[in-house]
MARBA-3410 file (N, C-alpha, C, O; in Angstrom, 1 decimal):
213
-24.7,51.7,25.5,-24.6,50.2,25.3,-23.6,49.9,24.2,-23.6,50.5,23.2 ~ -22.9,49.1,24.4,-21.6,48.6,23.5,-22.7,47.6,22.5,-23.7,47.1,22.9 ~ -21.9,47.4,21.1,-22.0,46.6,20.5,-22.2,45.0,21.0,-21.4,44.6,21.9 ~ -22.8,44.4,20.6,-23.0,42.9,21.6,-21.9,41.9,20.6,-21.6,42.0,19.4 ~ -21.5,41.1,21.5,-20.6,40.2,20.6,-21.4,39.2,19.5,-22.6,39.1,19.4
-20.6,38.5,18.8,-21.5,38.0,17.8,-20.6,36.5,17.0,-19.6,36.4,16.3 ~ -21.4,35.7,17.3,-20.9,34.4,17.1,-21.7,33.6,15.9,-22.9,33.6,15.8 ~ -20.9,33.2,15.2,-21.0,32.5,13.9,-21.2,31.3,13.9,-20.1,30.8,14.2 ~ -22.3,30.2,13.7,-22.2,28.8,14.0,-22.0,28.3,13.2,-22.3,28.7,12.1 ~ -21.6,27.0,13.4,-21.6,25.6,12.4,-20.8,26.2,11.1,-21.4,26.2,10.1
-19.7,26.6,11.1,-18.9,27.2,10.4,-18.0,25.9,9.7,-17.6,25.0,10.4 ~ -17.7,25.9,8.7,-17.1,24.2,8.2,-16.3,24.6,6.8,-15.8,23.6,6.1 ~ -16.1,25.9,6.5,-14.7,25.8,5.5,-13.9,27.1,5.9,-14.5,27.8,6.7 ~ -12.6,27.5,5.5,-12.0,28.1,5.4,-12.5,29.8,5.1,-12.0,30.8,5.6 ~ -13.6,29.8,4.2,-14.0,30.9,3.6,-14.8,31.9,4.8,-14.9,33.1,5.1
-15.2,30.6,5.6,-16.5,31.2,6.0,-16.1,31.3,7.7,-16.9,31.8,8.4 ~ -15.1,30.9,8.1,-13.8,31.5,9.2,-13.3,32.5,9.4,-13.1,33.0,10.5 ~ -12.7,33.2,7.7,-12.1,33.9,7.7,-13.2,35.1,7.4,-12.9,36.2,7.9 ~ -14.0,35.0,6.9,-15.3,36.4,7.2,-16.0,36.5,8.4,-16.6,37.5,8.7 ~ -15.9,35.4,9.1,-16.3,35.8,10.6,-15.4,36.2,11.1,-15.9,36.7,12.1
-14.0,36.3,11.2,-12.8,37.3,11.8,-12.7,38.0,11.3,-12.0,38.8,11.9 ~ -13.1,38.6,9.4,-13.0,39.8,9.5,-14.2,40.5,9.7,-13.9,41.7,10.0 ~ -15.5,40.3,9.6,-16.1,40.7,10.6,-16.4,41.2,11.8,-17.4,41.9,12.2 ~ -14.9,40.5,12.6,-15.2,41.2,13.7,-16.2,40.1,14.5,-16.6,40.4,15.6 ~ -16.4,39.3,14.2,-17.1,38.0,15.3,-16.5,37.9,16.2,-15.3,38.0,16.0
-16.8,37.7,17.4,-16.1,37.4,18.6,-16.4,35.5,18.9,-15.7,35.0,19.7 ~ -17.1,35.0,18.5,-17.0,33.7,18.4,-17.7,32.7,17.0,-18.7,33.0,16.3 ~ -17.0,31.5,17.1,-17.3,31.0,15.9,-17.8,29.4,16.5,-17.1,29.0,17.4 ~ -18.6,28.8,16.2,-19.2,27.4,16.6,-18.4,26.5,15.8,-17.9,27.1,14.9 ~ -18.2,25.5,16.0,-17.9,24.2,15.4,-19.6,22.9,15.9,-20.0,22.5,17.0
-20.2,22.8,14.5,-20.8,21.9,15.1,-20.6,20.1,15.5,-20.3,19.3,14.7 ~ -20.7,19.9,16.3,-20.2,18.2,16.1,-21.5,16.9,16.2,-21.4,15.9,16.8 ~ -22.7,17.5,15.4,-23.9,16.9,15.7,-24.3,15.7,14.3,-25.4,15.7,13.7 ~ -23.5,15.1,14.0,-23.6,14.4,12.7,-25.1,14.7,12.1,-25.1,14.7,10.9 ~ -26.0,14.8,12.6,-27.3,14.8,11.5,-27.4,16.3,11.0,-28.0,16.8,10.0
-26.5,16.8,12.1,-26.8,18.3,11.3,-26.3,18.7,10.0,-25.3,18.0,10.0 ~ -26.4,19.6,8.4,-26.1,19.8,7.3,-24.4,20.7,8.3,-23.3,20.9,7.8 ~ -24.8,21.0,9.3,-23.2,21.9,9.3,-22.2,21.1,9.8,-21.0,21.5,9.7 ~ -22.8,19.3,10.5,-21.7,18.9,11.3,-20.0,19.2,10.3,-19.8,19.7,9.2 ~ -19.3,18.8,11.2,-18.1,18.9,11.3,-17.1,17.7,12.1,-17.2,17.2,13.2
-16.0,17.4,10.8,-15.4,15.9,11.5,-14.3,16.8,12.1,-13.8,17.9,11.9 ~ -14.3,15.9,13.2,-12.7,16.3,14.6,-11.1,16.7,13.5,-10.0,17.3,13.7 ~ -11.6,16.0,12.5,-10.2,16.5,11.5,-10.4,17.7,11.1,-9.5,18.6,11.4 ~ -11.5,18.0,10.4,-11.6,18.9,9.6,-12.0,20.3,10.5,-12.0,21.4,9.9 ~ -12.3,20.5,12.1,-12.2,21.5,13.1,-10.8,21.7,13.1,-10.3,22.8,12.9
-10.1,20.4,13.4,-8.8,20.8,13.7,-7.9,21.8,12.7,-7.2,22.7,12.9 ~ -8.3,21.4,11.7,-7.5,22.6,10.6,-8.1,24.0,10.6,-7.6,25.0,10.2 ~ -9.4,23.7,11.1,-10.1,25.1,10.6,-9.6,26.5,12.1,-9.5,27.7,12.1 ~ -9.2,25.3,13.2,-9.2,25.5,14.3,-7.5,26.3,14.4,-7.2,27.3,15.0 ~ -7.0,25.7,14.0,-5.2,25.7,13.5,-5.5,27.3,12.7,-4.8,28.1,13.3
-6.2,27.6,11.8,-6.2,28.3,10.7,-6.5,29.7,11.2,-6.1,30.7,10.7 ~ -7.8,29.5,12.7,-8.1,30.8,13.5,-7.2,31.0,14.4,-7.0,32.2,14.6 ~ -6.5,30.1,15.2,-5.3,30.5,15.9,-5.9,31.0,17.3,-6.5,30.2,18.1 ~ -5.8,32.2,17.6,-5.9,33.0,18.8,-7.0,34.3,18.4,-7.2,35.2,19.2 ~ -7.8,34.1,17.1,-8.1,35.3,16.9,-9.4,35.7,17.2,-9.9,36.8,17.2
-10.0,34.3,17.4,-11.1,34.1,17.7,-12.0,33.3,19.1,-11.2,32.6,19.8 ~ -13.2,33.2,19.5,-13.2,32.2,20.6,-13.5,31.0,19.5,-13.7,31.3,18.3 ~ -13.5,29.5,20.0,-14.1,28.7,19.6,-14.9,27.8,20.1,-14.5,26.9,20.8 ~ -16.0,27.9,19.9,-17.1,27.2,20.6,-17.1,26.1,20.2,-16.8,25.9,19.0 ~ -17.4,24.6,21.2,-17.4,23.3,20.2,-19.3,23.1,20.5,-19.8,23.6,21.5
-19.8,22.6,19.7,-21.4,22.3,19.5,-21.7,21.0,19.6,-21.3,20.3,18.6 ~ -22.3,20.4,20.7,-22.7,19.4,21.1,-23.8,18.9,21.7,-24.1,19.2,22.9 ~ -24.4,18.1,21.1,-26.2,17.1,21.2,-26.1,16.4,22.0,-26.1,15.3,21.4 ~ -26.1,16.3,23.7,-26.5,15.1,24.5,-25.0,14.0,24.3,-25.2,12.8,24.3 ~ -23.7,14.4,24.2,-22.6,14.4,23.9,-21.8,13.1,24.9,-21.5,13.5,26.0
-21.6,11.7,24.6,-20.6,11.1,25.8,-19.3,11.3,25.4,-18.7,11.5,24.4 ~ -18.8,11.4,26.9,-17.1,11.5,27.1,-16.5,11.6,26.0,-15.8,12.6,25.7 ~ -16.6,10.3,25.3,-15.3,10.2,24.0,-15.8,11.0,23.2,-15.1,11.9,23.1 ~ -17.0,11.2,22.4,-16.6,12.5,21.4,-16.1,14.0,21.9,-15.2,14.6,21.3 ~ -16.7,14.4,23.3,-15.6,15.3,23.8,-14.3,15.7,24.1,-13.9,16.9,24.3
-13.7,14.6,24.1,-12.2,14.0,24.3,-11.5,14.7,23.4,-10.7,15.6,23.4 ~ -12.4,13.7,22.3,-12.3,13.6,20.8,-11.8,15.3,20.2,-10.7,15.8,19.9 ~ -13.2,15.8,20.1,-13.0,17.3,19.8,-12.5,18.0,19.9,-12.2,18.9,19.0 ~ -12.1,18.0,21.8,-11.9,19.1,22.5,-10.5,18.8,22.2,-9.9,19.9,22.0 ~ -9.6,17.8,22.0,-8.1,17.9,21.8,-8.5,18.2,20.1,-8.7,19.4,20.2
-8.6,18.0,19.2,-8.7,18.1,18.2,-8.4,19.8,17.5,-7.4,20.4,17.1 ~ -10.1,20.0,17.7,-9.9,21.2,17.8,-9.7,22.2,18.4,-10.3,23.2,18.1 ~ -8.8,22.2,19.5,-8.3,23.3,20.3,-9.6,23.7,21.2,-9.2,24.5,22.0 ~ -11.0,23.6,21.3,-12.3,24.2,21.7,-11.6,25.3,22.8,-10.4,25.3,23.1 ~ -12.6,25.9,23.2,-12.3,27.5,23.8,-13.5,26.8,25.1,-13.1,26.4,26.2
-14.9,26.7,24.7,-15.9,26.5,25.2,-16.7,25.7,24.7,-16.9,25.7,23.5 ~ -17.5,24.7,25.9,-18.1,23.8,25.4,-19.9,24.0,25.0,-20.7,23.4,25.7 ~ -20.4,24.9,24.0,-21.9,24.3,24.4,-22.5,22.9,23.7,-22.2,22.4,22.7 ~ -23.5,22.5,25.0,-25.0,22.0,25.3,-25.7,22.3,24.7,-25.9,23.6,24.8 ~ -26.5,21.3,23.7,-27.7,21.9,22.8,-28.4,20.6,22.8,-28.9,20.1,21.9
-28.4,20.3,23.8,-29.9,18.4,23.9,-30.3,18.8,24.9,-30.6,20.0,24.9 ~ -30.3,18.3,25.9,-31.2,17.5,26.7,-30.8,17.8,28.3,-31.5,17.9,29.3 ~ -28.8,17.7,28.4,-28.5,17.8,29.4,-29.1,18.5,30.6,-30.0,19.4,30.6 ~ -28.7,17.9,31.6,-29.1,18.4,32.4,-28.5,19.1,33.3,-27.3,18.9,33.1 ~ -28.5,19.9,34.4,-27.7,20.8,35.2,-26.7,19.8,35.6,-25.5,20.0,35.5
-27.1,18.6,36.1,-26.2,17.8,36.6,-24.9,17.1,35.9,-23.8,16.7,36.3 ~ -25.6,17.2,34.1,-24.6,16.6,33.4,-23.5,17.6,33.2,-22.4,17.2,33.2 ~ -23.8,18.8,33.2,-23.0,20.1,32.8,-22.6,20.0,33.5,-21.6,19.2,33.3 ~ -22.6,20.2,34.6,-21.6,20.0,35.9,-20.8,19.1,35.7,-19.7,19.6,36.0 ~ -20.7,17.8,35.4,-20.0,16.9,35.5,-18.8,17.1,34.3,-17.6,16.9,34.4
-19.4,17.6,33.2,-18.8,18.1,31.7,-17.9,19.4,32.2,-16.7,19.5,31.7 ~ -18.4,20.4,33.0,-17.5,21.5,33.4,-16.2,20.9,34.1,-15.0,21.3,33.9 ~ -16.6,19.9,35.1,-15.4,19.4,36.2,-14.6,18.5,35.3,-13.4,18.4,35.6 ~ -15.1,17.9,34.4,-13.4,16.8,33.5,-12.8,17.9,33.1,-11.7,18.3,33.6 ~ -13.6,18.7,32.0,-13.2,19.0,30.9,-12.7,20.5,31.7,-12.0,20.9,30.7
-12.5,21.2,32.4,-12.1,22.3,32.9,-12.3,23.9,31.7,-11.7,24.9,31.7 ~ -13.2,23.4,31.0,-13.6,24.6,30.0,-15.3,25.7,30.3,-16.3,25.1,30.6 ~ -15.3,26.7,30.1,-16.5,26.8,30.2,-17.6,26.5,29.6,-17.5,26.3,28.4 ~ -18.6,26.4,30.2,-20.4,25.5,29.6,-21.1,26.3,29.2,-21.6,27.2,29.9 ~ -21.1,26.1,28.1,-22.7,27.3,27.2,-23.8,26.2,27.0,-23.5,25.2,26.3
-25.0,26.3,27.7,-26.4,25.5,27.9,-27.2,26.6,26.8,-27.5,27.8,26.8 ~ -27.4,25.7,26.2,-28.5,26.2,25.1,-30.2,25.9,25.6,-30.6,24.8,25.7 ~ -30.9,26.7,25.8,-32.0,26.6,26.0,-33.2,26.7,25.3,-33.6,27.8,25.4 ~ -34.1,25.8,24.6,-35.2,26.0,23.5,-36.3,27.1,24.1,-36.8,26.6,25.1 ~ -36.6,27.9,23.8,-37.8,29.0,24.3,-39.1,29.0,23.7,-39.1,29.1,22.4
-40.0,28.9,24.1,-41.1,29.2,23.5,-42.3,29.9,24.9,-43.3,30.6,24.5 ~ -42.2,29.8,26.0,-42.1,30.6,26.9,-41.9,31.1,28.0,-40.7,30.9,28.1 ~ -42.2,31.9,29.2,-41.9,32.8,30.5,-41.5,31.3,31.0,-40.6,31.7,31.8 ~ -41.5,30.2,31.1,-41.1,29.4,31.9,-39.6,28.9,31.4,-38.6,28.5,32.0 ~ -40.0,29.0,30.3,-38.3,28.2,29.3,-37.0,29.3,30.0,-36.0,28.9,30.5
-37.5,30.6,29.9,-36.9,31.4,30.4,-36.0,31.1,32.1,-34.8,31.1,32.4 ~ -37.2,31.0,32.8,-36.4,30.7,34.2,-36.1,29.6,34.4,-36.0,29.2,35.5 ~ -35.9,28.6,33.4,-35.4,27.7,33.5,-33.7,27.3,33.7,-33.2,26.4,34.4 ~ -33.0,28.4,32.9,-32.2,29.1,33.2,-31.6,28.8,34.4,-30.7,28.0,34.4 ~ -32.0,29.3,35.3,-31.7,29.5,37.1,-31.4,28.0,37.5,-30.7,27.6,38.4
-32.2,27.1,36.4,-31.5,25.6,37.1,-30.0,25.0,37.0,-29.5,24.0,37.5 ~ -29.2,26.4,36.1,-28.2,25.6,36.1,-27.3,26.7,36.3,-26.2,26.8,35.8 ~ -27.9,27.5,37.2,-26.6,28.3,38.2,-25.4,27.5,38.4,-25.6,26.4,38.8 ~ -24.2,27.9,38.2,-23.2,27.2,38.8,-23.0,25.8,37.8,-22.0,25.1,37.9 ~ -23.8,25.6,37.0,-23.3,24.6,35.9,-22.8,24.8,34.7,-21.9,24.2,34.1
-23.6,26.0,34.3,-23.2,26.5,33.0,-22.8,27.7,33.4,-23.3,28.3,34.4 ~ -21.4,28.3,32.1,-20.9,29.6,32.5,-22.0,30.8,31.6,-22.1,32.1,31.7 ~ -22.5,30.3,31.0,-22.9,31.0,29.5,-24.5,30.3,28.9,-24.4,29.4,28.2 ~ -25.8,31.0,29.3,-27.0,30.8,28.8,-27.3,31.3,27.3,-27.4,32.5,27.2 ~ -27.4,30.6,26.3,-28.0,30.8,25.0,-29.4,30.3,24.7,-29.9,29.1,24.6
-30.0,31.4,24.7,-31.7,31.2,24.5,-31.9,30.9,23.0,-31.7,31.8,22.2 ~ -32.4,29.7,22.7,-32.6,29.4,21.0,-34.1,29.3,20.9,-34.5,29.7,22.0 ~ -35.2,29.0,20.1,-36.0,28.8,19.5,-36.2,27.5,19.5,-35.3,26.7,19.1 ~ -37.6,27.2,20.0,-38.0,25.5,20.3,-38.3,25.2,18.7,-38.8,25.9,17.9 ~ -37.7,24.2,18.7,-38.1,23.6,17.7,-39.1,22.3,17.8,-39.2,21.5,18.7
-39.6,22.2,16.4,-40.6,21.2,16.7,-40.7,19.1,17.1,-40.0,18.6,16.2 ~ -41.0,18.6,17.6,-40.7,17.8,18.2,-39.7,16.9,16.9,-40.1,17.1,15.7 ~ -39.0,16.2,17.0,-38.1,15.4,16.3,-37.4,15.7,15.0,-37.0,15.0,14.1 ~ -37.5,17.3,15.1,-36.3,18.1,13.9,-35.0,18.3,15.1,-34.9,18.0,16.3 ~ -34.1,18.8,14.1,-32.6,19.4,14.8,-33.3,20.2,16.2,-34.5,20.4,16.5
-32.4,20.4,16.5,-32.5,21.1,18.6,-32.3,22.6,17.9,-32.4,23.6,18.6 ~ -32.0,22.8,16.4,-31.5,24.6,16.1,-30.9,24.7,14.7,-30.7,23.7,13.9 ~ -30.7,25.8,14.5,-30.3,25.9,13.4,-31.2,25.8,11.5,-30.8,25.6,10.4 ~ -32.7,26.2,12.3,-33.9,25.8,11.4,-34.2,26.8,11.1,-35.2,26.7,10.3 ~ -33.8,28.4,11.4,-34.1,29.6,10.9,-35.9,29.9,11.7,-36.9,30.5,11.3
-35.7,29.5,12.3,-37.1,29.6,13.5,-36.3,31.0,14.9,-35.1,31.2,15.2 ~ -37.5,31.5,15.2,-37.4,32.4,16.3,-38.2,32.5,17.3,-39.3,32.0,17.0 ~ -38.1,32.8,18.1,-38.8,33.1,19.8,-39.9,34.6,19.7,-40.0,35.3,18.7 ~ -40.6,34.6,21.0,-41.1,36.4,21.0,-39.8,36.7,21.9,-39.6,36.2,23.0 ~ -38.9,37.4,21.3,-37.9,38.3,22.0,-38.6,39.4,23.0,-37.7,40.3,23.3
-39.8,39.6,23.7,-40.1,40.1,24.5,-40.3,39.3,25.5,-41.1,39.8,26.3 ~ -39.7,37.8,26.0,-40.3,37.0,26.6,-38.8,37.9,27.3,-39.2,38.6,28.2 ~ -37.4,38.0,27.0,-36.0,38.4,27.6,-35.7,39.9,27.9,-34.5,40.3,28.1 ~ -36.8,40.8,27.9,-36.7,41.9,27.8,-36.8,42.8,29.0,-36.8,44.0,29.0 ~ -37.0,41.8,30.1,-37.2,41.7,31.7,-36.0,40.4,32.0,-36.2,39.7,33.1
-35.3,40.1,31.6,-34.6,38.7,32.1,-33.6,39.5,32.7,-32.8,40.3,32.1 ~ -33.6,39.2,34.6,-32.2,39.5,35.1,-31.8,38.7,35.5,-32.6,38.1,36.1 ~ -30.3,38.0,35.4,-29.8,37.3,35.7,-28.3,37.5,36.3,-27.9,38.6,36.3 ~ -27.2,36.3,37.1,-26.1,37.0,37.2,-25.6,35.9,36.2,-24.4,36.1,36.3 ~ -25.6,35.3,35.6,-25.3,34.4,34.5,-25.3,35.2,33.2,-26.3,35.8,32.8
-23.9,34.9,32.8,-24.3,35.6,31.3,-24.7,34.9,30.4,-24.7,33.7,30.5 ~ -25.1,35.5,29.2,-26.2,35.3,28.4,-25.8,35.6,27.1,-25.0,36.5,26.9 ~ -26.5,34.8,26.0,-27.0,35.7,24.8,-28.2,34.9,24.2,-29.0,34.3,25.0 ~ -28.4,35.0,22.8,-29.7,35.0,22.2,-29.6,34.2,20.7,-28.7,34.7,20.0 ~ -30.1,33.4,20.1,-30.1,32.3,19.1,-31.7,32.9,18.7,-32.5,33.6,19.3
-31.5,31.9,17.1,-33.0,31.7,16.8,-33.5,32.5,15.5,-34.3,33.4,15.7 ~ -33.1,32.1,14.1,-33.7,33.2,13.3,-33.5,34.6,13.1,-34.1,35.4,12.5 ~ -32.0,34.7,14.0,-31.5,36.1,13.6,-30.5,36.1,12.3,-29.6,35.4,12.0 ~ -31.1,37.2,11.5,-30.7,37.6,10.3,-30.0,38.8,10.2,-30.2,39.6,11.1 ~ -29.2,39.1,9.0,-28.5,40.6,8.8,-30.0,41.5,9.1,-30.1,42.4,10.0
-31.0,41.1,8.4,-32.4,42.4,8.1,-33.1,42.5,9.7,-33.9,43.4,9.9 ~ -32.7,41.4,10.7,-33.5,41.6,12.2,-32.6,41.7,13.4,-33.0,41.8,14.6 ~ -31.0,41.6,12.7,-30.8,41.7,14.5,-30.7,42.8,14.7,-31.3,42.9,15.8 ~ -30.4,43.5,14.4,-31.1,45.1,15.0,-31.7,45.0,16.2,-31.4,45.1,17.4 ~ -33.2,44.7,15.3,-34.3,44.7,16.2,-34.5,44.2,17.7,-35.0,44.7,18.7
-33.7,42.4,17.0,-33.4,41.8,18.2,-33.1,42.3,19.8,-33.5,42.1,20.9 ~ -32.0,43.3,18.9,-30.7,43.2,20.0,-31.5,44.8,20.5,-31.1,45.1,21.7 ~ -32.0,45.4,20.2,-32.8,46.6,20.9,-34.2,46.0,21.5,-34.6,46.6,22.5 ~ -34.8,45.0,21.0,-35.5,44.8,22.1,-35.5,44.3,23.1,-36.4,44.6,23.9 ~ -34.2,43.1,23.4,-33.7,42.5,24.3,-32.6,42.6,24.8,-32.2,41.5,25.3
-31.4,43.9,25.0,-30.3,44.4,25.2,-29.7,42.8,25.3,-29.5,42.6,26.5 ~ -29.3,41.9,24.5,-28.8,40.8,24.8,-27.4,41.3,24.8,-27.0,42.5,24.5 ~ -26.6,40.2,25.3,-25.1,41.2,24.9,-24.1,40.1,23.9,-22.9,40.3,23.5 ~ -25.0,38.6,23.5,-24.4,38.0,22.4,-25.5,37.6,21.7,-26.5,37.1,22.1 ~ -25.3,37.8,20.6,-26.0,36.8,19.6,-25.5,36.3,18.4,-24.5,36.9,17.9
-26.3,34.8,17.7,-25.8,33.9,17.4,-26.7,34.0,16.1,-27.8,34.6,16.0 ~ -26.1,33.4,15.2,-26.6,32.8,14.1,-26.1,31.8,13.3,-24.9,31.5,13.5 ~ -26.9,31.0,12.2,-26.2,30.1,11.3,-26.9,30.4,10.6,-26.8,31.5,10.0 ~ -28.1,29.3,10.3,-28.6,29.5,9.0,-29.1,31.0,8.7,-29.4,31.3,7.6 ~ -29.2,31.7,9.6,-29.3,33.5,9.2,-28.3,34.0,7.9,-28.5,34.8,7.0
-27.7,33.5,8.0,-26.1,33.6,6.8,-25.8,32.7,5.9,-24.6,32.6,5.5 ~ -27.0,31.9,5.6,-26.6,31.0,4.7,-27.2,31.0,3.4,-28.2,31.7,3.1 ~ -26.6,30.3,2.5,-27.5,30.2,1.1,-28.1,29.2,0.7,-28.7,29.2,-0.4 ~ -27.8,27.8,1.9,-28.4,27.0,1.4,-28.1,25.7,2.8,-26.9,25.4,2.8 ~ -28.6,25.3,3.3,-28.9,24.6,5.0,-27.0,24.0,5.1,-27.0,23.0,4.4
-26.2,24.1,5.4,-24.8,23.8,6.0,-24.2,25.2,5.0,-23.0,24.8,4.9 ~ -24.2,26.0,4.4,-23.4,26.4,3.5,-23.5,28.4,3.8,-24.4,29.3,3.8 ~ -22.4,28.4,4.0,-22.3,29.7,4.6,-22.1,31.5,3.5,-21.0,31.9,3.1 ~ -22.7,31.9,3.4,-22.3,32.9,2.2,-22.0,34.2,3.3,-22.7,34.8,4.1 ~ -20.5,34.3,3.1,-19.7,35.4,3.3,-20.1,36.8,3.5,-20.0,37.4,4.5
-21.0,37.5,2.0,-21.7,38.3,1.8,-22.7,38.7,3.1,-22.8,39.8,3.7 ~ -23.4,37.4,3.2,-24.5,37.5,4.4,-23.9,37.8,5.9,-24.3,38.4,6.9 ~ -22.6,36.9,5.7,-21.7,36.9,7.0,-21.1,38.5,7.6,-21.1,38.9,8.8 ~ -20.7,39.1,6.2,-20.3,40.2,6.2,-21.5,41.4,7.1,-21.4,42.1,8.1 ~ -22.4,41.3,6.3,-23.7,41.9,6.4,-24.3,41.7,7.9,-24.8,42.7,8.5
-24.1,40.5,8.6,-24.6,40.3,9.9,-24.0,40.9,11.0,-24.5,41.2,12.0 ~ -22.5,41.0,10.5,-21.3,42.1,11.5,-21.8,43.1,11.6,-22.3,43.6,12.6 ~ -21.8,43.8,9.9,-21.7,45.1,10.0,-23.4,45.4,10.8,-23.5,46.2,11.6 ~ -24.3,44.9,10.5,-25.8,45.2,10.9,-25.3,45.2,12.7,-25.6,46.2,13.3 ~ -24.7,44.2,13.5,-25.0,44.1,15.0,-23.5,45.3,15.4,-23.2,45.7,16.5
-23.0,45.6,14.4,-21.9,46.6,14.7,-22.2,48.2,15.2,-21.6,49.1,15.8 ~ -23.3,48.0,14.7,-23.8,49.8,14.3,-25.1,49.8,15.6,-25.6,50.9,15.8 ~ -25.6,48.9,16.4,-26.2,48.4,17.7,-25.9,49.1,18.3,-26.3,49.0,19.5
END
């Protein structure tokens, strides 16, 4: 089994860009969710976005999202890939895949065997399933350092690719990623020192830990 790729979210300075590419991240989030501590203005992607160039993918992060902030972002910051982290629905994704001609990462909250095959509803809408951790009713949709039973994915076949969110840290993905052969996983506040604020150190540490996988 190859090393699984590994994506950096809600990433919002220069510092914390450049340790997820030398890490070795294969993708980096931009969030665009104003209540979130990571959001990120369309200006301030764009530089960050300018700054990674070609070296990285870039994911843009978006909550139940209309047209113009998409617009907005997706020219701004160059986006690679769009994920879904509300509410949408197969139908909306579809519609979001057909303007925007980019591929759809549908974020899915888990808590259990049903969240899972829920999945299958958006065959053909989304390119890219991310299984996150439900969070509790009227907090953020993610990014709360909460996690799933990772044996709910440990039987998940699918022809849709995939990866895995939720409370992964330098000290667990290991574990993660051997109990559920995912082949991406994600983190934010796993690497942080403080709710939007990224420490490098931890960044570093989360490579090298899903490297050695």
């Amino acid at each position: 089994m190859n090393a699984p790729n590994i994506k950096i979210c809600g990433v919002r300075t220069p510092e914390a860009l450049d340790a997820a590419i030398k890490g070795r991240a294969s993708h980096l989030g931009f969030n665009f969710f104003p209540p979130s501590p990571r959001h990120v203005s369309a200006r301030d992607a764009a530089a960050l976005s300018a700054r990674a160039g070609d070296r990285i993918i870039k994911v843009g992060v978006f909550v139940d999202p209309d047209d113009a902030l998409l617009t907005e972002a997706v020219a701004a910051a160059r986006i690679d890939a769009i994920q879904l982290h509300g509410q949408e629905t197969p139908e909306r994704a579809g519609q979001i895949k057909t303007r925007f001609g980019l591929p759809i990462w549908k974020a899915l909250p888990v808590s259990s065997e049903g969240d899972i095959a829920r999945s299958e509803n958006y065959t053909g809408a989304a390119d890219f399933i991310l299984f996150d951790a439900k969070t509790p009713k009227g907090t953020l949709p993610g990014g709360m350092g909460l996690s799933f039973d990772w044996s709910l994915l440990s039987r998940f076949d699918s022809s849709v690719k995939w990866g895995m969110a939720g409370g992964l840290t330098p000290a667990n993905v290991a574990q993660a990623v051997r109990e559920t052969g995912a082949p991406l996983v994600d983190t934010s506040s796993g690497v942080e020192s403080a709710p939007g604020v990224k420490d490098v150190d931890k960044i570093a540490a989360f490579c090298q830990a899903v490297s050695r996988c």
